[in-house]
TIVO-2410 file (N, C-alpha, C; in nm, 3 decimals):
# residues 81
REC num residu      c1      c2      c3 atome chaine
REC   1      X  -0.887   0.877  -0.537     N      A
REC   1      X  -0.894   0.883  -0.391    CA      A
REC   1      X  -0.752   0.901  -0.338     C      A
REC   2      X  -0.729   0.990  -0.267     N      A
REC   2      X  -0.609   1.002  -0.204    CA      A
REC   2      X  -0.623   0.977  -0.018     C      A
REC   3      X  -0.507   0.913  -0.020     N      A
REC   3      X  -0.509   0.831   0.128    CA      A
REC   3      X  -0.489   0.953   0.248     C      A
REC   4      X  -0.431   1.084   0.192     N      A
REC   4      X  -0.341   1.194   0.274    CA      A
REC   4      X  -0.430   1.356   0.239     C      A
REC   5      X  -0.500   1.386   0.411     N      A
REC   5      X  -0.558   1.525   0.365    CA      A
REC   5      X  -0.516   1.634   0.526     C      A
REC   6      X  -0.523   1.707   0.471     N      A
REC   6      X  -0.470   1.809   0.535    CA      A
REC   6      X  -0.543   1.856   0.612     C      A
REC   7      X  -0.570   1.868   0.759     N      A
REC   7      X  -0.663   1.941   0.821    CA      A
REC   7      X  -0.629   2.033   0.926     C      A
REC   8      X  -0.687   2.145   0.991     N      A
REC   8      X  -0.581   2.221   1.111    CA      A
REC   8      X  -0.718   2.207   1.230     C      A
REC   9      X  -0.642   2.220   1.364     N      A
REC   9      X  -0.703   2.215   1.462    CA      A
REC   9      X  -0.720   2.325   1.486     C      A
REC  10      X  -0.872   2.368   1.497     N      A
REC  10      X  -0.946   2.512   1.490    CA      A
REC  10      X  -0.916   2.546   1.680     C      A
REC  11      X  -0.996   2.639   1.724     N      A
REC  11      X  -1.032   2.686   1.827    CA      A
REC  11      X  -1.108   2.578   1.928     C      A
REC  12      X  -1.113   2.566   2.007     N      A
REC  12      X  -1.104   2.426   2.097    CA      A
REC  12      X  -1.076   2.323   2.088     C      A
REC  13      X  -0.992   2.360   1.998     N      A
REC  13      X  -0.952   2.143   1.926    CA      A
REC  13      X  -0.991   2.093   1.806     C      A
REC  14      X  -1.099   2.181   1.727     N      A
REC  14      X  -1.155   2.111   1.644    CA      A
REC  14      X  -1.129   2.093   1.551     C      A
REC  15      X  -1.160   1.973   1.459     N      A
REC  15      X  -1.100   1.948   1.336    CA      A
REC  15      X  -1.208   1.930   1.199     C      A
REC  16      X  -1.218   1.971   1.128     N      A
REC  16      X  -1.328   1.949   1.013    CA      A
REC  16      X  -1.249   1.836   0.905     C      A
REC  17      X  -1.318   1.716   0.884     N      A
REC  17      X  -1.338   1.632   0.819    CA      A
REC  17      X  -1.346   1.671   0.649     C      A
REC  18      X  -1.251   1.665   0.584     N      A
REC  18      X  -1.303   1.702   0.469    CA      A
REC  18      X  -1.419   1.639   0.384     C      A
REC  19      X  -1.513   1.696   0.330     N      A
REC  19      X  -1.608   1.668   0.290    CA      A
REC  19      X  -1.597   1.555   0.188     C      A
REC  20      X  -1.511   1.535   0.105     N      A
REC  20      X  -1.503   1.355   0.036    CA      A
REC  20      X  -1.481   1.273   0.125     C      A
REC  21      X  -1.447   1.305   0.204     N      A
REC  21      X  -1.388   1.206   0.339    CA      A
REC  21      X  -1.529   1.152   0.353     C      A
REC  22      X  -1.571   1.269   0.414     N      A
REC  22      X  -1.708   1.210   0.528    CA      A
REC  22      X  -1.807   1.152   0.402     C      A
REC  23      X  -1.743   1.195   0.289     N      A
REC  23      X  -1.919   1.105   0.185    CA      A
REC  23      X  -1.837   0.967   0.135     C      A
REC  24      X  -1.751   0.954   0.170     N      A
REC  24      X  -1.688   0.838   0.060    CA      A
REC  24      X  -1.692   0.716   0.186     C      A
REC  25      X  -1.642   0.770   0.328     N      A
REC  25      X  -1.695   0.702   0.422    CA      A
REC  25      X  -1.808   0.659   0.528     C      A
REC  26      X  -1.901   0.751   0.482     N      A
REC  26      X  -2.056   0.776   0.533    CA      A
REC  26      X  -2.044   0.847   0.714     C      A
REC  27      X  -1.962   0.949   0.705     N      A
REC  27      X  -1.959   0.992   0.824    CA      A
REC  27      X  -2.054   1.158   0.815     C      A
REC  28      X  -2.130   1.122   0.924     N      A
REC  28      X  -2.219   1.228   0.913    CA      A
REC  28      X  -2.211   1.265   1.030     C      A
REC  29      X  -2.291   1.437   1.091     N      A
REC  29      X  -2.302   1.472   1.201    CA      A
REC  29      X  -2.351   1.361   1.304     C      A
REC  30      X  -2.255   1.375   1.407     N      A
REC  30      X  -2.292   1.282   1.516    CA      A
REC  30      X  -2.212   1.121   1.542     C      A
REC  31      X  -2.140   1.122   1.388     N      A
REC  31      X  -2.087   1.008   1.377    CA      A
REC  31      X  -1.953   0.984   1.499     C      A
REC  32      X  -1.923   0.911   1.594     N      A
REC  32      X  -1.866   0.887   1.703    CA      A
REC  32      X  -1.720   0.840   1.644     C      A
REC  33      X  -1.618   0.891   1.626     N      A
REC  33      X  -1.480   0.885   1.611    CA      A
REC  33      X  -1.346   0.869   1.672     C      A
REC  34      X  -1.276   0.749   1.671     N      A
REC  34      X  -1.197   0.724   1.807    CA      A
REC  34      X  -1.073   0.741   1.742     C      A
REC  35      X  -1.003   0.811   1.848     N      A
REC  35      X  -0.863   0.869   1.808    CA      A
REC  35      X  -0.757   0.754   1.842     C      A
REC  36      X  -0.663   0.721   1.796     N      A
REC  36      X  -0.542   0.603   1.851    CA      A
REC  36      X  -0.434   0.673   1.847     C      A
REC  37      X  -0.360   0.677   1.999     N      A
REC  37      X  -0.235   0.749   1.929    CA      A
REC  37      X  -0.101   0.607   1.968     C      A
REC  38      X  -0.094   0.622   1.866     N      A
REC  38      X   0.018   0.547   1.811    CA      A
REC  38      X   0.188   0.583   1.797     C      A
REC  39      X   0.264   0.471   1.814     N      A
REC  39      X   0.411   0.514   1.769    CA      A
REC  39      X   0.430   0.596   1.665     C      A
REC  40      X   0.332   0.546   1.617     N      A
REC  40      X   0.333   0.618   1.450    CA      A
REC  40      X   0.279   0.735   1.425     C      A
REC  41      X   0.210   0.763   1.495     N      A
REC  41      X   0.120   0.917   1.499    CA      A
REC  41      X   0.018   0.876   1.520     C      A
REC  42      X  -0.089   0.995   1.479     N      A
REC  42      X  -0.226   0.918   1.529    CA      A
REC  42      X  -0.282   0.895   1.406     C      A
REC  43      X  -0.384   0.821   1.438     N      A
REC  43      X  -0.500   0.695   1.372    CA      A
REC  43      X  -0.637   0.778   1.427     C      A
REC  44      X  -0.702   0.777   1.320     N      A
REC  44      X  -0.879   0.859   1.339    CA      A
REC  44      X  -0.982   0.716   1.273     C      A
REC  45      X  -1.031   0.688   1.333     N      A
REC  45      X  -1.128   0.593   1.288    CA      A
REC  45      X  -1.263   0.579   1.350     C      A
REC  46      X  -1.377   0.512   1.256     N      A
REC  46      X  -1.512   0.524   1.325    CA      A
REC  46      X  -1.481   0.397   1.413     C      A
REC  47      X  -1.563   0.365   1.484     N      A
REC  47      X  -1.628   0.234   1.606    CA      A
REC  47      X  -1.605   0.155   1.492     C      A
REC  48      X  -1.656   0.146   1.363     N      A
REC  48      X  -1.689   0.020   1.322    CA      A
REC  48      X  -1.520  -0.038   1.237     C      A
REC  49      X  -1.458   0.071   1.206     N      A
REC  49      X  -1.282   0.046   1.131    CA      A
REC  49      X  -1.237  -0.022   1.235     C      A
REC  50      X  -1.246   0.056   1.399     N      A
REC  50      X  -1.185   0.037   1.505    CA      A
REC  50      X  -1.230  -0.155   1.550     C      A
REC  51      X  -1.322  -0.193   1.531     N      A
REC  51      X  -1.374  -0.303   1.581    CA      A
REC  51      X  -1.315  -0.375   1.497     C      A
REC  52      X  -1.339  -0.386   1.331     N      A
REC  52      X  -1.238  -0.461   1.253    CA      A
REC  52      X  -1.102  -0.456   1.247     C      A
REC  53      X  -1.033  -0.311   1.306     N      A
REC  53      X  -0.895  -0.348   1.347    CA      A
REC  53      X  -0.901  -0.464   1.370     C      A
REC  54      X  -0.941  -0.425   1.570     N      A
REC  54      X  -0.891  -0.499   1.655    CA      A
REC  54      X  -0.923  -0.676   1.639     C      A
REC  55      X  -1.025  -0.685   1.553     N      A
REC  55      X  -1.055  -0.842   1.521    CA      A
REC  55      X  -0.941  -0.832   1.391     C      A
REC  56      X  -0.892  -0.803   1.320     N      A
REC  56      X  -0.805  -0.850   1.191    CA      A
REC  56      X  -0.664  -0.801   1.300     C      A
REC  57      X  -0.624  -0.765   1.413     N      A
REC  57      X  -0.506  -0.816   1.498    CA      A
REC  57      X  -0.529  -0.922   1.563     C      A
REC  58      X  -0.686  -0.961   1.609     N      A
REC  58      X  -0.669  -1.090   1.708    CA      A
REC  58      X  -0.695  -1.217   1.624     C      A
REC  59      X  -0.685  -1.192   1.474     N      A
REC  59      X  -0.708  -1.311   1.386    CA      A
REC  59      X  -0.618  -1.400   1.393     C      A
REC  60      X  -0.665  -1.564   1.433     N      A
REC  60      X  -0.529  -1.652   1.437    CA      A
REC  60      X  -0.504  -1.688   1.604     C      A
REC  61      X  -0.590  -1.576   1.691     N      A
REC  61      X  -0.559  -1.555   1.822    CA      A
REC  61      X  -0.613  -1.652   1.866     C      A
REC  62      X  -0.586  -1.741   1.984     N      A
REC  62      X  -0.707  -1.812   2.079    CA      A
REC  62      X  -0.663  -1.725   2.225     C      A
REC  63      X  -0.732  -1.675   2.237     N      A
REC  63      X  -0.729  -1.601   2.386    CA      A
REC  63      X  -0.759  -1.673   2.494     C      A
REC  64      X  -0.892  -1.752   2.519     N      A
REC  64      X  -0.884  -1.821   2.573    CA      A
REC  64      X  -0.791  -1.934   2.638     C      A
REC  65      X  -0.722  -1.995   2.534     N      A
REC  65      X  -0.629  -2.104   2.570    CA      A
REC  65      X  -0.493  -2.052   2.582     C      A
REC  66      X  -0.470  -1.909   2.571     N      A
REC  66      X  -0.393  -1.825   2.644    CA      A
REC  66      X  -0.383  -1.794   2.774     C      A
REC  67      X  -0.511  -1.748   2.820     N      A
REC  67      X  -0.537  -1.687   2.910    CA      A
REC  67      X  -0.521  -1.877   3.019     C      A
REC  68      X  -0.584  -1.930   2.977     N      A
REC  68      X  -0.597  -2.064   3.031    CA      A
REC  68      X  -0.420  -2.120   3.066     C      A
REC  69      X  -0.380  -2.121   2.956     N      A
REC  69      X  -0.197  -2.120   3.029    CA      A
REC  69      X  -0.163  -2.037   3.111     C      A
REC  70      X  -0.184  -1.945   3.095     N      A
REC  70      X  -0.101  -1.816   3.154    CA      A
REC  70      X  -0.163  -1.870   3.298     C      A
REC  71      X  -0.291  -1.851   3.328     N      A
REC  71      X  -0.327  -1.930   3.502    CA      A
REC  71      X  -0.255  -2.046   3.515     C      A
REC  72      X  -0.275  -2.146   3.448     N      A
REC  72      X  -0.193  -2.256   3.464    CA      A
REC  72      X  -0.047  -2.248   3.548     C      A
REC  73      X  -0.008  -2.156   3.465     N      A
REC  73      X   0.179  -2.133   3.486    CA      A
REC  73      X   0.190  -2.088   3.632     C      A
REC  74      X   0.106  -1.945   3.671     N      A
REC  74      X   0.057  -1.863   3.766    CA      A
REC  74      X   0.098  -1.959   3.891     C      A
REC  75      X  -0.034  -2.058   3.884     N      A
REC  75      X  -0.079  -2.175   3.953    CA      A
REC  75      X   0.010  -2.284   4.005     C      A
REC  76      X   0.072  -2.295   3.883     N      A
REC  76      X   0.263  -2.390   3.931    CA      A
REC  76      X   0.344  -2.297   4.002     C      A
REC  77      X   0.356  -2.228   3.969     N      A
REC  77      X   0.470  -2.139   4.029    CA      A
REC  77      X   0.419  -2.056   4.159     C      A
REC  78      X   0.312  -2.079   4.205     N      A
REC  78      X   0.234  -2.038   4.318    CA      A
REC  78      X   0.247  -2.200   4.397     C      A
REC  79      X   0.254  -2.268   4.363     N      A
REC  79      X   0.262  -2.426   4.411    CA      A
REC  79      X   0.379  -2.482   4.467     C      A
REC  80      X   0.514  -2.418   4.322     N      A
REC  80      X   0.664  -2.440   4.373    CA      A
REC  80      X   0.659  -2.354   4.481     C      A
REC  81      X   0.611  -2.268   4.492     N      A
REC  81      X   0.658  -2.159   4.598    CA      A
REC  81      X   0.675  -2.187   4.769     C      A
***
């Protein structure tokens, strides 16, 4: 398996998936693909890579008791004011 494939952007944009790609990852016609563009270049991934990203970045996270300070602070400093 190689991590690096070569593809060119056809006539309206389009790009063809090389065919080990789409069988080794089960991407078939219709399959919904979200582009990331990044510092780094871009990132092609299905909904479901994209969802485990973003949960294996918010791992460790409490958002809530983030979000819950962050008003807090808001709230003082709306108070000193």
């Amino acid at each position: 398996m190689s991590g690096t494939h070569q593809v060119i952007v056809g006539n309206k944009g389009r790009m063809v998936v090389p065919a080990e790609v789409r069988e080794r990852t089960g991407i078939a016609e219709g399959t919904v693909l979200v582009m990331l563009e990044t510092s780094g270049g871009l990132v092609l991934l299905t909904r479901d890579q994209l969802r485990q990203r973003v949960r294996d970045d918010l791992a460790g996270t409490d958002l809530v008791a983030e979000l819950l300070a962050e008003r807090r602070a808001n709230a003082a400093a709306e108070d000193a004011a």
